[in-house]
PDB file of N, CA, C and O in Angstrom:
ATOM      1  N   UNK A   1      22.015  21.106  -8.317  1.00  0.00           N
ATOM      2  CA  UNK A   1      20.734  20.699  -7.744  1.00  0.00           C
ATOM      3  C   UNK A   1      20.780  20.944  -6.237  1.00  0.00           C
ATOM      4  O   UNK A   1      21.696  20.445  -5.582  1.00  0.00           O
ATOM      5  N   UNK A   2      19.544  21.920  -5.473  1.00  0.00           N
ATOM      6  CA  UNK A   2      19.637  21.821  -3.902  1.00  0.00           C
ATOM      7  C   UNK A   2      18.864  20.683  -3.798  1.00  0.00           C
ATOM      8  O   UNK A   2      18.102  20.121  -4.585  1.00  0.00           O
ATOM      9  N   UNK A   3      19.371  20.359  -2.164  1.00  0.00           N
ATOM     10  CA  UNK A   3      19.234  19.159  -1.899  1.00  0.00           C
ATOM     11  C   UNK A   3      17.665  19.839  -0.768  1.00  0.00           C
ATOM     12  O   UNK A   3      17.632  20.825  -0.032  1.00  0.00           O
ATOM     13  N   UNK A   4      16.875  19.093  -0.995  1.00  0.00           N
ATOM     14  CA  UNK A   4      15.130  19.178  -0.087  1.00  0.00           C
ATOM     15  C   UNK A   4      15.898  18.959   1.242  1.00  0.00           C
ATOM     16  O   UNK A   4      16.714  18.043   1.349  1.00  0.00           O
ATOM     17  N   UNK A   5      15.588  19.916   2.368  1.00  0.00           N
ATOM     18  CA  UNK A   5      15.647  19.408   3.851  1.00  0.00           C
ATOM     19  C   UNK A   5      14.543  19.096   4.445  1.00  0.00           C
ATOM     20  O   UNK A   5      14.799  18.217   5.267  1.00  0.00           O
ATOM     21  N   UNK A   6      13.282  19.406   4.452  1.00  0.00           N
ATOM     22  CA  UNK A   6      12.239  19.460   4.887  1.00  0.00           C
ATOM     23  C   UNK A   6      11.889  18.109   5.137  1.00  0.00           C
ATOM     24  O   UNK A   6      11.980  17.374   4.154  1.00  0.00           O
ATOM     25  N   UNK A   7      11.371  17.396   6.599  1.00  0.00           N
ATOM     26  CA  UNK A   7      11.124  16.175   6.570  1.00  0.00           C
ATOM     27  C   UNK A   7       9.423  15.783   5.500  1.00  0.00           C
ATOM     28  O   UNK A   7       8.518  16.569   5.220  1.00  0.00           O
ATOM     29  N   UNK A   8       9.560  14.337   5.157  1.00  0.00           N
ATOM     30  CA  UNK A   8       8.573  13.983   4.224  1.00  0.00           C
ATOM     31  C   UNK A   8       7.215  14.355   5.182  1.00  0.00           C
ATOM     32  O   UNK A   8       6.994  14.746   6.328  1.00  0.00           O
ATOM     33  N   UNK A   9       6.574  14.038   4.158  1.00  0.00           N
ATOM     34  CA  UNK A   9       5.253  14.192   4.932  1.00  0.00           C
ATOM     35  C   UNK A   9       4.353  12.543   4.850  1.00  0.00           C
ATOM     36  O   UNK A   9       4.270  11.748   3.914  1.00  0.00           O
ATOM     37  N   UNK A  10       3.762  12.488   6.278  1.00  0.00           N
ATOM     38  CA  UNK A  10       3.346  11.287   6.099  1.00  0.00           C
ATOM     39  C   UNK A  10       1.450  11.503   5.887  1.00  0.00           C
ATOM     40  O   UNK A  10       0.673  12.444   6.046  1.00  0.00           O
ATOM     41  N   UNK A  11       1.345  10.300   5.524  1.00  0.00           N
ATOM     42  CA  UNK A  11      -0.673  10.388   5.591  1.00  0.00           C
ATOM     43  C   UNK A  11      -1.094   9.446   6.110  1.00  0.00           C
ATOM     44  O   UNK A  11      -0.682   8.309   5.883  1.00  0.00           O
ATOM     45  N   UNK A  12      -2.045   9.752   6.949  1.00  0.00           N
ATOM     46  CA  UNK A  12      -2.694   8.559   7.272  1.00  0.00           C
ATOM     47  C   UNK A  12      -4.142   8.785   7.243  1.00  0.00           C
ATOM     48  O   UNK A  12      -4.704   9.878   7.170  1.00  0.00           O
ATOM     49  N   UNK A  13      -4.841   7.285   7.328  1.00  0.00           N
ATOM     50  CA  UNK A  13      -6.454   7.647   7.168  1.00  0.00           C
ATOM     51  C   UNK A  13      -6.703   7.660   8.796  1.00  0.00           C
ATOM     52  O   UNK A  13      -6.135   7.235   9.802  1.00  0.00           O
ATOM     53  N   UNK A  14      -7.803   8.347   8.480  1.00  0.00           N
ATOM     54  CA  UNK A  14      -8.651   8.430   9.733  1.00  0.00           C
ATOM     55  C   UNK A  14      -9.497   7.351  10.303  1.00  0.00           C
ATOM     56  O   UNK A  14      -9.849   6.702   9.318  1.00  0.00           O
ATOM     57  N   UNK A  15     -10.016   6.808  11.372  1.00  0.00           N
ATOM     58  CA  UNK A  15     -10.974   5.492  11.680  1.00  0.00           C
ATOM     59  C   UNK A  15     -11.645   6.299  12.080  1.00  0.00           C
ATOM     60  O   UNK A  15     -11.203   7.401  12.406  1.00  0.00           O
ATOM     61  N   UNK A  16     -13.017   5.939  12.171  1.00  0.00           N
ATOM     62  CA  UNK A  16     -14.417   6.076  12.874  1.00  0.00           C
ATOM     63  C   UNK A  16     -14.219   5.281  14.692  1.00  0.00           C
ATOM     64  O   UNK A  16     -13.855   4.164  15.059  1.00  0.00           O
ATOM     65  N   UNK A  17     -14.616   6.381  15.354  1.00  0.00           N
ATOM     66  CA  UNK A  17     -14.102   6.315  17.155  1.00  0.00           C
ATOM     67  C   UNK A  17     -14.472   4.791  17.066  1.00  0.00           C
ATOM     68  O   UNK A  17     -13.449   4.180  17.376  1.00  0.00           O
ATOM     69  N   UNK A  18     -15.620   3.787  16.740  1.00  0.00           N
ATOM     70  CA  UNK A  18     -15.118   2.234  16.910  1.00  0.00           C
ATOM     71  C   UNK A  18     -13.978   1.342  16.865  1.00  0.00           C
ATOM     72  O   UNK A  18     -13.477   0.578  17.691  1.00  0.00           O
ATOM     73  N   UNK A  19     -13.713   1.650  15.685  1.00  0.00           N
ATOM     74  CA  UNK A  19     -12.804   0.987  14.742  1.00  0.00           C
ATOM     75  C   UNK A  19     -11.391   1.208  15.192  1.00  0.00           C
ATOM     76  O   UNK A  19     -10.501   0.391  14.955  1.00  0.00           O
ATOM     77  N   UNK A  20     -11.200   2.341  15.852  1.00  0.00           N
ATOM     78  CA  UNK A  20     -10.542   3.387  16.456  1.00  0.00           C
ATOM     79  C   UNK A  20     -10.147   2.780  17.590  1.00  0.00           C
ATOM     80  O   UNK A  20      -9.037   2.288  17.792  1.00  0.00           O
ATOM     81  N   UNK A  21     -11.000   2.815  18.278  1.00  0.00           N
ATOM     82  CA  UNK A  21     -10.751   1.950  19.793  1.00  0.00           C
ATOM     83  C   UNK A  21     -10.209   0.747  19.430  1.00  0.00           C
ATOM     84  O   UNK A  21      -9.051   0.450  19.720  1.00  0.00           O
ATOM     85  N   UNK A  22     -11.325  -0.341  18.507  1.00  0.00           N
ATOM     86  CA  UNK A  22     -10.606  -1.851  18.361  1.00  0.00           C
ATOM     87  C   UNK A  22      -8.967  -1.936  18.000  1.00  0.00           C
ATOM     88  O   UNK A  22      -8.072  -2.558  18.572  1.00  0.00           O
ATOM     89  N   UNK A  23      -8.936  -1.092  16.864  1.00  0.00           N
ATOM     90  CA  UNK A  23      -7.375  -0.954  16.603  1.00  0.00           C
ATOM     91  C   UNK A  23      -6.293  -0.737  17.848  1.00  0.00           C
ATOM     92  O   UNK A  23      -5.257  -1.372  18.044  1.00  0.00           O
ATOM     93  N   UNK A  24      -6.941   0.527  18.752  1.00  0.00           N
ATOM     94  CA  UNK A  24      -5.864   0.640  19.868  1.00  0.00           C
ATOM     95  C   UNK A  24      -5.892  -0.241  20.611  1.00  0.00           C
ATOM     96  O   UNK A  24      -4.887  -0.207  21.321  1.00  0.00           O
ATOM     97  N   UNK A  25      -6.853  -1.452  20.953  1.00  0.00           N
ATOM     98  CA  UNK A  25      -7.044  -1.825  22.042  1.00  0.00           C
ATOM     99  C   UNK A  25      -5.679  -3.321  21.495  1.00  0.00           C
ATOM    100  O   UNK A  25      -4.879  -3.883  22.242  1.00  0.00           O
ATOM    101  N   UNK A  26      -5.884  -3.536  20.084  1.00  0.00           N
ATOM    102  CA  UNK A  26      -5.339  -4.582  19.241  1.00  0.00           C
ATOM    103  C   UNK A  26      -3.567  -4.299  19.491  1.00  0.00           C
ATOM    104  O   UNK A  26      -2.627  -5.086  19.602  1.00  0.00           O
ATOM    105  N   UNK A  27      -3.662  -2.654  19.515  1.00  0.00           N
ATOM    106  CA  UNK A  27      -1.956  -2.266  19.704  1.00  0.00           C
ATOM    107  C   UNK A  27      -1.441  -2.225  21.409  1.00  0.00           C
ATOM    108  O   UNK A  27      -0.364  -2.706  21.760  1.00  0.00           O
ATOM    109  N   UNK A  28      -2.183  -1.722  22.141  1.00  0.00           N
ATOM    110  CA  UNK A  28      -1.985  -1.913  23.597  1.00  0.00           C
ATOM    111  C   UNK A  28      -1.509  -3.626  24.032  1.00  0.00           C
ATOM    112  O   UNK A  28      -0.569  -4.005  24.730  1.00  0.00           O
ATOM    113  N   UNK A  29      -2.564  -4.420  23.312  1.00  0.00           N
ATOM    114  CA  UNK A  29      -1.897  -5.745  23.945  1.00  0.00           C
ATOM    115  C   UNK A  29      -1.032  -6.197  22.571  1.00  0.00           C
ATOM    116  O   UNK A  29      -1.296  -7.396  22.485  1.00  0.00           O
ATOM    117  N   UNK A  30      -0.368  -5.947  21.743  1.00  0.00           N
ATOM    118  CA  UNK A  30       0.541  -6.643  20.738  1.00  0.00           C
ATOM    119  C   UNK A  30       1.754  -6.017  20.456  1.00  0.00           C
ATOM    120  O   UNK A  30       2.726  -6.483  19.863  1.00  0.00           O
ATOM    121  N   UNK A  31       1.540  -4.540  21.108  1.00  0.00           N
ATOM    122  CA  UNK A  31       2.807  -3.862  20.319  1.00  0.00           C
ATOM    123  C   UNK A  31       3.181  -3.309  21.482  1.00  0.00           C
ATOM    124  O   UNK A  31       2.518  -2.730  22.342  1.00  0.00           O
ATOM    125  N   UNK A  32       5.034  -3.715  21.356  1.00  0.00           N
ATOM    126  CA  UNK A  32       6.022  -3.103  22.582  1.00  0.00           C
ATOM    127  C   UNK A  32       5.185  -2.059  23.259  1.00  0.00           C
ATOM    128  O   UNK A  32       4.336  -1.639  22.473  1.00  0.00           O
ATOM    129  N   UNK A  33       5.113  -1.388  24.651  1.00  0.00           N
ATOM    130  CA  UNK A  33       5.092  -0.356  25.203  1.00  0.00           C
ATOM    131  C   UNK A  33       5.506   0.281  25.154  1.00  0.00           C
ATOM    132  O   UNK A  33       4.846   1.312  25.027  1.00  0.00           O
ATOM    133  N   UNK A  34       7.301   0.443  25.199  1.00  0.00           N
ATOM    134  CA  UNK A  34       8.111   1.249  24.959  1.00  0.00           C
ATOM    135  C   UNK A  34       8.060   1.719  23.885  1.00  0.00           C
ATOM    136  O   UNK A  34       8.363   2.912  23.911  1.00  0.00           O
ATOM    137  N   UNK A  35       7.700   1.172  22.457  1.00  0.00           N
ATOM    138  CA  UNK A  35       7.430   1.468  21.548  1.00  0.00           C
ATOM    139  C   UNK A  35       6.224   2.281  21.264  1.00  0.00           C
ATOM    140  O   UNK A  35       6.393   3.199  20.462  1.00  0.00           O
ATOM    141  N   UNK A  36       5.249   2.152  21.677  1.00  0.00           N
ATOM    142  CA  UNK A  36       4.018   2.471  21.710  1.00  0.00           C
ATOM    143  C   UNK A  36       3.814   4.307  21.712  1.00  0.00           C
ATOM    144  O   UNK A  36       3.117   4.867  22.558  1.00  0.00           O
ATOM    145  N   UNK A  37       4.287   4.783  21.011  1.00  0.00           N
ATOM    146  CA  UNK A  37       4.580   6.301  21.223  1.00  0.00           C
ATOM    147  C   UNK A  37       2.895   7.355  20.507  1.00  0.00           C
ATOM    148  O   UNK A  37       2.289   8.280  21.048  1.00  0.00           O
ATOM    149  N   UNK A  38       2.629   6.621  19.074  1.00  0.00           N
ATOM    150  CA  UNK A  38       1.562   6.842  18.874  1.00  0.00           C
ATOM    151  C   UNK A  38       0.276   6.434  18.635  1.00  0.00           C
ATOM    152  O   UNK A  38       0.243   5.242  18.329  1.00  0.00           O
ATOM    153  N   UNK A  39      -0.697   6.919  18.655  1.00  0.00           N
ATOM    154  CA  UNK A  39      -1.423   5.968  18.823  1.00  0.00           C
ATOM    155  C   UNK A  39      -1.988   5.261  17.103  1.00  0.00           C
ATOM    156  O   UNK A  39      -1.889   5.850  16.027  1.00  0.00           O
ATOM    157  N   UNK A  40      -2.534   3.938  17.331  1.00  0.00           N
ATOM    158  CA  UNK A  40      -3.077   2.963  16.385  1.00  0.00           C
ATOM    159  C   UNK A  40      -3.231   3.524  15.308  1.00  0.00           C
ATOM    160  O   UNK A  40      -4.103   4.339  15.610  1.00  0.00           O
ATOM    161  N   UNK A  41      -2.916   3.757  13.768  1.00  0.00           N
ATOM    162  CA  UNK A  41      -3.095   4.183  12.865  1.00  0.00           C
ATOM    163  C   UNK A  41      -3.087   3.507  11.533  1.00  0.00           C
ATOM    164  O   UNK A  41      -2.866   2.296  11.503  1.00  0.00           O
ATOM    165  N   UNK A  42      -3.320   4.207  10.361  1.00  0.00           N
ATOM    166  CA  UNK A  42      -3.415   3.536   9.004  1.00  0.00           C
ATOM    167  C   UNK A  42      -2.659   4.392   8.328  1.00  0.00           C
ATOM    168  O   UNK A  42      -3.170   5.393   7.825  1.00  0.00           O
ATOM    169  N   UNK A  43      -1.319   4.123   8.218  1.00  0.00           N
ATOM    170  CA  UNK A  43      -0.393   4.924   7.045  1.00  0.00           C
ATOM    171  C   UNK A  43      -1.005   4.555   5.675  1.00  0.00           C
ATOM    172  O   UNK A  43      -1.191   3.391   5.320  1.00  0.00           O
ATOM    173  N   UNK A  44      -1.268   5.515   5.026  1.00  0.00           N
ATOM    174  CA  UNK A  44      -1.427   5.740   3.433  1.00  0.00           C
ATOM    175  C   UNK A  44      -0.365   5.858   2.983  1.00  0.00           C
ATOM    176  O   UNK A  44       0.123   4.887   2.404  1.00  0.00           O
ATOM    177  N   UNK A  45       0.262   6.904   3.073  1.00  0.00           N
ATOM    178  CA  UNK A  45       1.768   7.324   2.271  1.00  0.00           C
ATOM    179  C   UNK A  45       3.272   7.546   3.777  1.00  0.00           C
ATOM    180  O   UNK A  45       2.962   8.150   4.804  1.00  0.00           O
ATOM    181  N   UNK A  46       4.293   7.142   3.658  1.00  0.00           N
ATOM    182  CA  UNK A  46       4.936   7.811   4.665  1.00  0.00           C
ATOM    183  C   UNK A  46       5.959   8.747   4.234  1.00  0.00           C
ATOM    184  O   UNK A  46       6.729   9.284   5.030  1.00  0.00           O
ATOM    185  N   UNK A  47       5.978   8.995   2.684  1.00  0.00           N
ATOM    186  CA  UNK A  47       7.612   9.250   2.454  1.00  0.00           C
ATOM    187  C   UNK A  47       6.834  10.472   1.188  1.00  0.00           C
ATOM    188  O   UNK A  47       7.310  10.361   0.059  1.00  0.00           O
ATOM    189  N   UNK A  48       5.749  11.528   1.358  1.00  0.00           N
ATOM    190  CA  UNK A  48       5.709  12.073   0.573  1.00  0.00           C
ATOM    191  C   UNK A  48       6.304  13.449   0.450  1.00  0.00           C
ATOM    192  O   UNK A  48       6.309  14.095   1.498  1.00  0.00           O
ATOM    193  N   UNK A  49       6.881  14.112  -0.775  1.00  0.00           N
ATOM    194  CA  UNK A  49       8.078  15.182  -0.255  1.00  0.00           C
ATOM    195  C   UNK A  49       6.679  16.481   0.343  1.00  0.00           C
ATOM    196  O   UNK A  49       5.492  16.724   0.123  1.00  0.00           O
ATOM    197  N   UNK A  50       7.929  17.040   1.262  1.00  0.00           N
ATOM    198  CA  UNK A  50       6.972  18.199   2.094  1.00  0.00           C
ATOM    199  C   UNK A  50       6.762  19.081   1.208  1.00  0.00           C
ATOM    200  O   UNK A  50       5.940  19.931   1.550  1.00  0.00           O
ATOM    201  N   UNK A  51       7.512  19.280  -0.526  1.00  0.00           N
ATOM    202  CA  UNK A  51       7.230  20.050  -1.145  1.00  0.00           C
ATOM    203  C   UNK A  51       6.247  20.194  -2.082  1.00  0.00           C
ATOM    204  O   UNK A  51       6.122  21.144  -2.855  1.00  0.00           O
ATOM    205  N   UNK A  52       5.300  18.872  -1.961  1.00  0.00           N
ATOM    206  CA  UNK A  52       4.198  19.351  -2.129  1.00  0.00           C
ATOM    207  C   UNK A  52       3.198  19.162  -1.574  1.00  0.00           C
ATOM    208  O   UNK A  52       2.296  18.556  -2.154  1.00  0.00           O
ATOM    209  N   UNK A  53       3.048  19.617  -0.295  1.00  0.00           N
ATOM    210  CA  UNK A  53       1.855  19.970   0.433  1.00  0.00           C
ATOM    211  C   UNK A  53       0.786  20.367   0.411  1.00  0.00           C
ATOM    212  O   UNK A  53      -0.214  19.887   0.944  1.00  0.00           O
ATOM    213  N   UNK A  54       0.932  21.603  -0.426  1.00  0.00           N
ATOM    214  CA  UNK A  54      -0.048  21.919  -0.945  1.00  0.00           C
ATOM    215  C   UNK A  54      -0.880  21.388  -2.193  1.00  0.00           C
ATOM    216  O   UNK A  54      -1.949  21.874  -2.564  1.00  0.00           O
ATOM    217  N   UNK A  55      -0.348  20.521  -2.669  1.00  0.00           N
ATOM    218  CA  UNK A  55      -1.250  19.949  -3.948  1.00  0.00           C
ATOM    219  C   UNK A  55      -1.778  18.411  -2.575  1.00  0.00           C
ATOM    220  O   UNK A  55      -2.921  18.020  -2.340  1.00  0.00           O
ATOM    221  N   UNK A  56      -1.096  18.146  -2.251  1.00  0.00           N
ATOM    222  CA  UNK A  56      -1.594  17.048  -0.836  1.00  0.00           C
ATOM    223  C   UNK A  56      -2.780  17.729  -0.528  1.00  0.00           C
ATOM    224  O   UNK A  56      -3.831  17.329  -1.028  1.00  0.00           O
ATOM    225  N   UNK A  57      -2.768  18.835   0.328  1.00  0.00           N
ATOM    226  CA  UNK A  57      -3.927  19.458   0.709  1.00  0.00           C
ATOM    227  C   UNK A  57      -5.224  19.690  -0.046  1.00  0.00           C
ATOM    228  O   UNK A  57      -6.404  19.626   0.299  1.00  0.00           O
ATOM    229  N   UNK A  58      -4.637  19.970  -1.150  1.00  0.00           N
ATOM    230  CA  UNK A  58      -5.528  20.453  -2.481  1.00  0.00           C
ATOM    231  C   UNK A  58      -6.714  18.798  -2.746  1.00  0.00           C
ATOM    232  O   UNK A  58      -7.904  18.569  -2.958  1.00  0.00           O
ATOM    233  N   UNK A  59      -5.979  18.352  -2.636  1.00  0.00           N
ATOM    234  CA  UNK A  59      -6.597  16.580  -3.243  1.00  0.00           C
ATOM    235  C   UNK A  59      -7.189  16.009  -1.786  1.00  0.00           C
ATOM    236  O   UNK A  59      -8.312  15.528  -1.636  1.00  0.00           O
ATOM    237  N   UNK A  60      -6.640  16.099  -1.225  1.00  0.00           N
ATOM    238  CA  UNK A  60      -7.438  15.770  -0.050  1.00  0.00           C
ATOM    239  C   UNK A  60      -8.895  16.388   0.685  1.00  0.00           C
ATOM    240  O   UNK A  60      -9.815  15.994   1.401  1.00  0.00           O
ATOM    241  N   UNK A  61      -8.615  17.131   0.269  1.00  0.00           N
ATOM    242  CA  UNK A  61      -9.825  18.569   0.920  1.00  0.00           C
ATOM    243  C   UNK A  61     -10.961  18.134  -0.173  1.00  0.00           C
ATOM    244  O   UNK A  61     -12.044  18.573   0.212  1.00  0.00           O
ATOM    245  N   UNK A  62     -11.068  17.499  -1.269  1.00  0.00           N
ATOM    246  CA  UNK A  62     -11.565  17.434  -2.043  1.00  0.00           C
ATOM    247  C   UNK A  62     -13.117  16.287  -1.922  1.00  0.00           C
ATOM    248  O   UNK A  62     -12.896  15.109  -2.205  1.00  0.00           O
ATOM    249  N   UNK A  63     -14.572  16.658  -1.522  1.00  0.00           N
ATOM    250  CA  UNK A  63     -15.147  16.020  -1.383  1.00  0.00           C
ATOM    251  C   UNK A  63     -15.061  14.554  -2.068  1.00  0.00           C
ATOM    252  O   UNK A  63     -14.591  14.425  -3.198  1.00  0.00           O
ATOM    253  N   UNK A  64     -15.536  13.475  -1.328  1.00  0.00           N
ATOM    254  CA  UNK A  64     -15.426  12.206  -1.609  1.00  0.00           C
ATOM    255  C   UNK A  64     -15.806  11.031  -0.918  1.00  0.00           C
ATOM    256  O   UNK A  64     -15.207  11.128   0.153  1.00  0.00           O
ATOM    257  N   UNK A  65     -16.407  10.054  -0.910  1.00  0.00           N
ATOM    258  CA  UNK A  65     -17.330   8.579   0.484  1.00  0.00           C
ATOM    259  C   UNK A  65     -16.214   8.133   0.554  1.00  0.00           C
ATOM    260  O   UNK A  65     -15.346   8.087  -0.317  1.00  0.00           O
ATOM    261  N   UNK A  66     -16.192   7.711   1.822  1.00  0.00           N
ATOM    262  CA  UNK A  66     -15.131   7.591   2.821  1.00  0.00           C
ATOM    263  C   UNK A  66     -15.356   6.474   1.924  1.00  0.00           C
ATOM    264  O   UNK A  66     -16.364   6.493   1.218  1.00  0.00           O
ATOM    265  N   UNK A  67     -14.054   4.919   1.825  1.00  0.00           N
ATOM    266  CA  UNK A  67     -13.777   4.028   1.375  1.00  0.00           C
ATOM    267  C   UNK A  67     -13.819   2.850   2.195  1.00  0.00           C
ATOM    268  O   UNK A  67     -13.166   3.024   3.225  1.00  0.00           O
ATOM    269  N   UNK A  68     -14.375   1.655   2.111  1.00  0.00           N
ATOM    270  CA  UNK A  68     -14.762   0.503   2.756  1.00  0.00           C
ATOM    271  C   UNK A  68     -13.636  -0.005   2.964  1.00  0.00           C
ATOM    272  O   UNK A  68     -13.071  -0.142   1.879  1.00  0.00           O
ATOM    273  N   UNK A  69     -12.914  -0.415   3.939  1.00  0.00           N
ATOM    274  CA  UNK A  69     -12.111  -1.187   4.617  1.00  0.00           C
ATOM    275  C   UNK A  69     -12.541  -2.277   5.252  1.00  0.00           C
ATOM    276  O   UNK A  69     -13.277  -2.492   6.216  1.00  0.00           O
ATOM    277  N   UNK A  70     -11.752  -3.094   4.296  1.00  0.00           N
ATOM    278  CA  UNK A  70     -11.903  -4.774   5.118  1.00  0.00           C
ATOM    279  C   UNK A  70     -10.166  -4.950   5.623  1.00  0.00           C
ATOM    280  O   UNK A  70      -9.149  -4.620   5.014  1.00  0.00           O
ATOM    281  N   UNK A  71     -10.347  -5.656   7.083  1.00  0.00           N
ATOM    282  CA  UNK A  71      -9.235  -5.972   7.981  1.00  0.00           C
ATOM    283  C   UNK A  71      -8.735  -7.135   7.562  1.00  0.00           C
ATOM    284  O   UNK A  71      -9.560  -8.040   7.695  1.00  0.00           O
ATOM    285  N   UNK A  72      -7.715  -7.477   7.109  1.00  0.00           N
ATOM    286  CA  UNK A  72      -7.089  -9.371   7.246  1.00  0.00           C
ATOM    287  C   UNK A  72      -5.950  -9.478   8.009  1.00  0.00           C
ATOM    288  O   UNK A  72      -5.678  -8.967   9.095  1.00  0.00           O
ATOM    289  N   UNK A  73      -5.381 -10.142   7.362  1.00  0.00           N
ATOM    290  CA  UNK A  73      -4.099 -10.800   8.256  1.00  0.00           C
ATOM    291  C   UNK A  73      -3.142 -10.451   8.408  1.00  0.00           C
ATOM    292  O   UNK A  73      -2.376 -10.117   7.505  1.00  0.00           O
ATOM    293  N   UNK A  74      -2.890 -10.424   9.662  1.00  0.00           N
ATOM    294  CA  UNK A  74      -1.609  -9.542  10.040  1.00  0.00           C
ATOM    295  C   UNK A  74      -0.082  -9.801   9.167  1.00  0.00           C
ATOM    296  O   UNK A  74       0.417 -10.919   9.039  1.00  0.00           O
ATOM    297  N   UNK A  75       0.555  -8.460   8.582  1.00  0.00           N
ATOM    298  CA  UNK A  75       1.736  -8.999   8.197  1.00  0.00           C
ATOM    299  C   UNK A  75       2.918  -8.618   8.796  1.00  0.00           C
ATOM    300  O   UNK A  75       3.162  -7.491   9.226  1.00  0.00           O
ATOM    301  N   UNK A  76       3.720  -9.673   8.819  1.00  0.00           N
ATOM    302  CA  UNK A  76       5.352  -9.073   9.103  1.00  0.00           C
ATOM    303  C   UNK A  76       5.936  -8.168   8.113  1.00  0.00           C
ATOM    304  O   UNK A  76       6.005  -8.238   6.886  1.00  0.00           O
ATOM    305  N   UNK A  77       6.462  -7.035   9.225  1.00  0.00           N
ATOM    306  CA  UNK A  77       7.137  -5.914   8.138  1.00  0.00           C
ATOM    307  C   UNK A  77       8.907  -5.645   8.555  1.00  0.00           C
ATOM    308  O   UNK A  77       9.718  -4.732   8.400  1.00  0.00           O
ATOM    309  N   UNK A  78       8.904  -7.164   9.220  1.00  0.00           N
ATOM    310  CA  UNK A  78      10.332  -6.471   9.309  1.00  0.00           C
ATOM    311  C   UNK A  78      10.646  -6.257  10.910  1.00  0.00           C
ATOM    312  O   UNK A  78      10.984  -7.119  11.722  1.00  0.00           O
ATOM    313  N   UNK A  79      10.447  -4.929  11.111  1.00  0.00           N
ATOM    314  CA  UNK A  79      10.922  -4.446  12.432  1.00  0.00           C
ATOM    315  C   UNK A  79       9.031  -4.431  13.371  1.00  0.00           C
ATOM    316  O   UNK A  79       8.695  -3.799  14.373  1.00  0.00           O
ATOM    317  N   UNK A  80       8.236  -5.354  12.531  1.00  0.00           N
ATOM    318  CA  UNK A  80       7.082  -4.862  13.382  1.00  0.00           C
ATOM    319  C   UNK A  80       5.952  -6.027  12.307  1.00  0.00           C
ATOM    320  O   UNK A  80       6.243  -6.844  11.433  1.00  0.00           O
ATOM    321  N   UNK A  81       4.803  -5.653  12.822  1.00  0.00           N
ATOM    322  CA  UNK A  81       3.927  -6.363  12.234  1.00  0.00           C
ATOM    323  C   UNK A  81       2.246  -5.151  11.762  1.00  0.00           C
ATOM    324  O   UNK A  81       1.759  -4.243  12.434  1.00  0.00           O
ATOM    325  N   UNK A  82       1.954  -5.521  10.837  1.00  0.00           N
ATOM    326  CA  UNK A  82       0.485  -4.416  10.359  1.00  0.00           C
ATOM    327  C   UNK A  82      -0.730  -5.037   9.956  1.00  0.00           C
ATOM    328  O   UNK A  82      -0.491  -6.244   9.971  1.00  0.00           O
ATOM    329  N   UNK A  83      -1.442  -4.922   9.743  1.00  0.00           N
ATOM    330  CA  UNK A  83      -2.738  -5.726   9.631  1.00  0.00           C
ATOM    331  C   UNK A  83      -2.853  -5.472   7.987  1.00  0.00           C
ATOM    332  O   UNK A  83      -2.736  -4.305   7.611  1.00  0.00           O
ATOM    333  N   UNK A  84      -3.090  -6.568   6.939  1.00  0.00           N
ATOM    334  CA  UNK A  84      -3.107  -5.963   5.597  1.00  0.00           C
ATOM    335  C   UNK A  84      -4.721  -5.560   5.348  1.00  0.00           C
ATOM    336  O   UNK A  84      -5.628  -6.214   5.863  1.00  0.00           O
ATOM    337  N   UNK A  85      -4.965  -4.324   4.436  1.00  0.00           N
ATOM    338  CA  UNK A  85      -6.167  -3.952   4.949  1.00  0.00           C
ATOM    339  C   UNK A  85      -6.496  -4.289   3.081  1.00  0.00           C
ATOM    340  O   UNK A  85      -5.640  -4.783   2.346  1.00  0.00           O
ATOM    341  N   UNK A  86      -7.763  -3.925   2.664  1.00  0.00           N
ATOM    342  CA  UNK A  86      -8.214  -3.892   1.339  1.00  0.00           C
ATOM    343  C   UNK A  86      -9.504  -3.281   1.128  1.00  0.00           C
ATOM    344  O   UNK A  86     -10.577  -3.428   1.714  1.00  0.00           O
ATOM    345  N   UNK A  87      -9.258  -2.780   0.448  1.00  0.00           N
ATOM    346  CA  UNK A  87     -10.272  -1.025  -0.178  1.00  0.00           C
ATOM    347  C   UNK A  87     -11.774  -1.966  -0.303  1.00  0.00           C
ATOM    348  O   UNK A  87     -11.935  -3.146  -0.616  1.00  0.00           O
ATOM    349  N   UNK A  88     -12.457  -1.229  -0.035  1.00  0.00           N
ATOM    350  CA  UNK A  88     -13.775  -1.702  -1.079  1.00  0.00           C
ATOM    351  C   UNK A  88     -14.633  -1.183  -1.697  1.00  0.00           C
ATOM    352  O   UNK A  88     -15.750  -1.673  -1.863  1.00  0.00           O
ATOM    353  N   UNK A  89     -14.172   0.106  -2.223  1.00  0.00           N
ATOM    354  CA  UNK A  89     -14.509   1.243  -2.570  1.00  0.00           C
ATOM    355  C   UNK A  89     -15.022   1.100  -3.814  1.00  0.00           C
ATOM    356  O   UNK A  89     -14.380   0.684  -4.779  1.00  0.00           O
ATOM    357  N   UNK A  90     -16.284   1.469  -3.825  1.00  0.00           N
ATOM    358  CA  UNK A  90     -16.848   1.228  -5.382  1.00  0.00           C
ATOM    359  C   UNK A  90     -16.410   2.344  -6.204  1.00  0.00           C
ATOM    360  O   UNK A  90     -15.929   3.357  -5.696  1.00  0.00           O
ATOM    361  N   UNK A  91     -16.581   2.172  -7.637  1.00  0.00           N
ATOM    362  CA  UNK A  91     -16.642   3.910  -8.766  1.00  0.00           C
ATOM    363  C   UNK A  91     -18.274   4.490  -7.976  1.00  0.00           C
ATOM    364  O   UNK A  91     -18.785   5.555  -8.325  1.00  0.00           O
TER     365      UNK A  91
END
């Protein structure tokens, strides 16, 4: 068996420039500086293999209504803290 070198691929969703701002403005005053390398985001997946990218691409590209996000309560993850979010995405 070869072993995959390629780093994973991560996803994240996109915010609308509001939502966008509130989030960064939420990480500027809560999260280390030094730390602070990118900006405010919503990981979907972080650990998906780079080898399939292209079916990633394929499914993603794929028309679809953006999905309702409701914000709650912040959780501890350990080395950091995330806001737990929840879909509200109808069929």
């Amino acid at each position: 068996m070869t072993e995959h070198t390629e780093e994973p691929l991560i996803l994240t969703l996109e915010l609308a420039p509001d939502e966008q701002a509130w989030a960064q403005a939420q990480r500027n005053l809560y999260f280390p500086p030094q730390r602070n390398i990118v900006p405010a985001h919503i990981t979907l997946f972080h650990t998906l293999r780079a080898e399939h990218e292209a079916l990633v691409l394929e499914i993603m590209n794929k028309p679809r209504p953006a999905p309702l996000v409701r914000i709650e309560a912040p959780v501890l993850l350990g080395h950091g803290v995330a806001y737990r979010l929840f879909c509200l995405l109808e069929p």
